[in-house]
C-alpha positions in Angstrom: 243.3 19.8 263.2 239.3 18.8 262.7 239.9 14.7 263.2 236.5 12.2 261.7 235.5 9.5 264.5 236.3 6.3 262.5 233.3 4.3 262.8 232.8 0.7 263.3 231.1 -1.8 262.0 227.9 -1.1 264.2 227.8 1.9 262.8 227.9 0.8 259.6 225.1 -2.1 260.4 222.5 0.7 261.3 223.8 2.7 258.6 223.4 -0.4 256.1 219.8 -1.6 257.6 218.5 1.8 257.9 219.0 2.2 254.1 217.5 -1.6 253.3 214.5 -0.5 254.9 214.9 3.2 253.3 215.0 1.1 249.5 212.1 -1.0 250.9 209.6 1.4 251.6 210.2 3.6 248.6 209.9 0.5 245.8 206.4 -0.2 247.7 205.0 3.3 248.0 202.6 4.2 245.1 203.5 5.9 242.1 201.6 9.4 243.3 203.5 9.9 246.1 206.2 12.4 245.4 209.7 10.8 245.5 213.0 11.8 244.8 215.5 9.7 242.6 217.3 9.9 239.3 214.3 10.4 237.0 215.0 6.9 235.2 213.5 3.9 237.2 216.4 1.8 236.3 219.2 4.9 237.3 217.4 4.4 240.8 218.0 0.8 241.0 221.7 1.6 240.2 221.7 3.8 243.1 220.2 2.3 245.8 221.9 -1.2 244.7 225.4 0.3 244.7 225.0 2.3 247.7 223.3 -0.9 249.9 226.7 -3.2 248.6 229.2 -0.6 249.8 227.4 0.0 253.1 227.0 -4.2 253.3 230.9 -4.5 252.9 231.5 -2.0 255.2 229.2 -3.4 257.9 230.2 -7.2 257.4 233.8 -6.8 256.2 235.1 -10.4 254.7 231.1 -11.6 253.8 231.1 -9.8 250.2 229.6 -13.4 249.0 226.9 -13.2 251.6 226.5 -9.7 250.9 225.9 -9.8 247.1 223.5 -13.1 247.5 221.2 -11.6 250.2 221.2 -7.9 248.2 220.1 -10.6 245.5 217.6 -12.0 246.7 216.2 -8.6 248.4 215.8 -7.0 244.8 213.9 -10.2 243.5 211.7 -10.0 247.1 210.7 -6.4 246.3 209.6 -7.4 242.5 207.7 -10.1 244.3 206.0 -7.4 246.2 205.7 -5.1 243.9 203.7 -7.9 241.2 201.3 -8.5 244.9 200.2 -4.4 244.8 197.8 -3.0 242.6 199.6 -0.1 241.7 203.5 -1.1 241.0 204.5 -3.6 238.5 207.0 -6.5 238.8 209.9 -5.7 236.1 212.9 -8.8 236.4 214.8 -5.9 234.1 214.8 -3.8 237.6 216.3 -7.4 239.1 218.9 -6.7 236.1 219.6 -2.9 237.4 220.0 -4.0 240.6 222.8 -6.7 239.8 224.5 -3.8 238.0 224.6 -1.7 241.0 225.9 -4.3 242.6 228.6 -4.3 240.4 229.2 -0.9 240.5 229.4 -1.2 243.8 232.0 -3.6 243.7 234.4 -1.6 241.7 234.1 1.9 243.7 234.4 -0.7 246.9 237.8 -1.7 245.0 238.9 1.5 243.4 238.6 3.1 247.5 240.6 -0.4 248.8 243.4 1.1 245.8 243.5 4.2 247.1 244.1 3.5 250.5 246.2 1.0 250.7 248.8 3.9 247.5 247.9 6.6 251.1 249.2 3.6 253.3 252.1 3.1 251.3 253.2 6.9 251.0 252.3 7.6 254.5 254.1 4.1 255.8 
């Protein structure tokens, strides 16, 4: 049987870090440059959001407070950066998206926490 390394919560840091920085370059980068994403700016937001609070949980388990505050105060720093360059526009709706993903992230971080702990209690 194929077995998964588990990984740990360095693993998770880099993962986590690697994708802040990711999120961070692509909000700055001028609108010509060809990106992928969702094709709705505020679908992007969503996704980047929800995906940078699961990997935060994962790489500080037990700081989901910390986590949500500091993801919070990243999306208002990139609108801040984004108002400083000529060529992107500061939106506090994509502040809005990004709570949302947060959110979103929250309940897929809950609905996998439900389905482990019903695989716990079948395998147990």
């Amino acid at each position: 049987m194929l077995t998964v390394p588990r990984l740990t919560s360095p693993h998770w840091r880099l993962a986590f870090w690697l994708c802040l920085a990711c999120v961070l370059v692509l909000s700055l980068l001028p609108p010509s440059a060809p990106v992928t994403g969702t094709g709705w700016d505020k679908g992007n937001h969503l996704l980047a959001f929800s995906t940078l609070a699961l990997l935060g949980w994962r790489a500080y388990p037990g700081r989901t407070g910390a986590v949500v505050a500091g993801l919070l105060v990243f999306g208002a720093l990139i609108e801040c950066l984004q108002w400083m360059t000529p060529y992107r526009d500061a939106d506090w709706i994509d502040l809005f998206a990004d709570s949302v993903g947060i959110a979103l992230g929250a309940v897929l971080q809950g609905m996998a926490e439900l389905l482990r702990g019903g695989r716990r209690q079948r395998s147990g």
